[in-house]
C-alpha positions, 0 to 999 in steps of 0.5 A, a space after each residue: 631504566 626497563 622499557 615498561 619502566 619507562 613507559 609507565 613514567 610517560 603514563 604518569 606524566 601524562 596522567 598528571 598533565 591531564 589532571 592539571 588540565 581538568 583543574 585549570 578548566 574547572 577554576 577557568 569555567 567552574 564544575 558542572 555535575 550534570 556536564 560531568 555526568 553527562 556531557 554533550 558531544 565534543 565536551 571537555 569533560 567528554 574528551 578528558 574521561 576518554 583520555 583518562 580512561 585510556 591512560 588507566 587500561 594502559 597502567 592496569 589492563 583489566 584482569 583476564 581469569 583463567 579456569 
């Protein structure tokens, strides 16, 4: 296995791990749109679109166009 390979399954797992997280702290506390749309400071859901959001620039950098 490629070292991007690789990489991409450590970001897979993490990805899933994450998800799973979001899903025990919503059957554990119950969904909040308004926490979702906006969370506070220091928020779980502020912390989970942070990490996420890390993890999909990592899987797929945003497109750079050439002229």
């Amino acid at each position: 296995m490629d070292v991007v390979s690789k990489e991409a399954n450590k970001l897979s797992a993490k990805r899933i791990a994450l998800q799973n997280s979001f899903k025990e702290y919503n059957e554990t506390n119950g969904f909040s749109y308004k926490d979702w749309v906006s969370p506070p400071a220091g928020h779980f859901y502020e912390g989970y679109k942070n990490e996420l959001d890390q993890i999909n620039s990592q899987m797929a950098p945003p497109l750079e166009y050439q002229s």
